[in-house]
N, C-alpha and C positions, 0 to 999 in steps of 0.2 A: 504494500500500500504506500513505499514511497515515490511519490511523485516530484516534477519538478525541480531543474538544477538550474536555474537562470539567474540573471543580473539583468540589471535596467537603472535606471538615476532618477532622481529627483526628490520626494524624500520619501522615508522609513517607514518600513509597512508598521503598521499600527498593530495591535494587539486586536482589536474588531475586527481590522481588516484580515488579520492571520484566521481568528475563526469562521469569519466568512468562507475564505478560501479554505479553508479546512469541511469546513459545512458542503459546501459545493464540490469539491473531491468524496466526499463520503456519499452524496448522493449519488453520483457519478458510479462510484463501489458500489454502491450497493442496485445499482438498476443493472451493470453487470454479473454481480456475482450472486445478489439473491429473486434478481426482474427475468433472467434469461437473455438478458443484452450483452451475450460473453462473446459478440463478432465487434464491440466496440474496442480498438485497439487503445493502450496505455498511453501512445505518445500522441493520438486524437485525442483524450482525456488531459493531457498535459497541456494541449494547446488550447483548448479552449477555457479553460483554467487562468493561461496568459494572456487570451483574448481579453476577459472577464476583468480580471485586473487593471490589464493596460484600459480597455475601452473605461474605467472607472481612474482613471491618472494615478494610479498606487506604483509605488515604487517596492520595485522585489530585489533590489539590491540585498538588503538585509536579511533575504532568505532564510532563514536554517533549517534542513533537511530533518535535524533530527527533533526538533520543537514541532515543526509542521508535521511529522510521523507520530507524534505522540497525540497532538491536536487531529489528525486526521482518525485515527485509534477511536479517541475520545468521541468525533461526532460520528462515527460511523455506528458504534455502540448505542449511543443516543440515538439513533436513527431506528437501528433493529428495536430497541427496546420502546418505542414510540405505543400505545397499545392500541396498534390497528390492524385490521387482516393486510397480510403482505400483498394481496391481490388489490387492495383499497390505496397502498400507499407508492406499490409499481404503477398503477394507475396516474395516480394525480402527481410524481416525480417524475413521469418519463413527457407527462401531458408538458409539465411548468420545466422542462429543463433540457429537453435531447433538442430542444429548437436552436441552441445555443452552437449545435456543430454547424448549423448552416452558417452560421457565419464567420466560422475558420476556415472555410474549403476554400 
């Protein structure tokens, strides 16, 4: 589940903005690995990841792989544990979120 090894400037992603991006790869995980969406490939998941970011002027210079692994952990967790039928929340994640590859390609 680690994602992302990038740089960019301007200023410091924020601790919001880390679990946002954290939230947004976890959904991503999990509409792959518990939705049946296992032909969406990791480094499509990465980009629109930096799409989302940059289209939002966040600065990922400050990355860190193993804070964003542990934050990524933590929402994906949060996400399984949500208490809805998985068929209710592949639903309304793939509705409010797979639109987002269109505009990496």
């Amino acid at each position: 589940m680690t994602l992302l090894g990038i740089t960019n400037s301007a200023r410091a992603l924020s601790t919001n903005e880390a679990e946002d991006l954290a939230d947004l790869t976890a959904v991503f995980i999990y509409l792959k690995y518990d939705c049946g969406y296992s032909q969406i490939p990791d480094r499509e998941i990465e980009r629109a990841i930096v799409y989302f970011a940059k289209s939002n002027k966040w600065d990922l210079s400050n990355y860190n792989a193993e804070k964003m692994t542990v934050l990524n952990k933590e929402s994906y967790s949060d996400l399984k544990g949500i208490p809805l039928t998985t068929e209710f929340k592949c639903q309304s994640l793939a509705r409010d979120s797979l639109g987002l590859f269109a505009y990496v390609k």
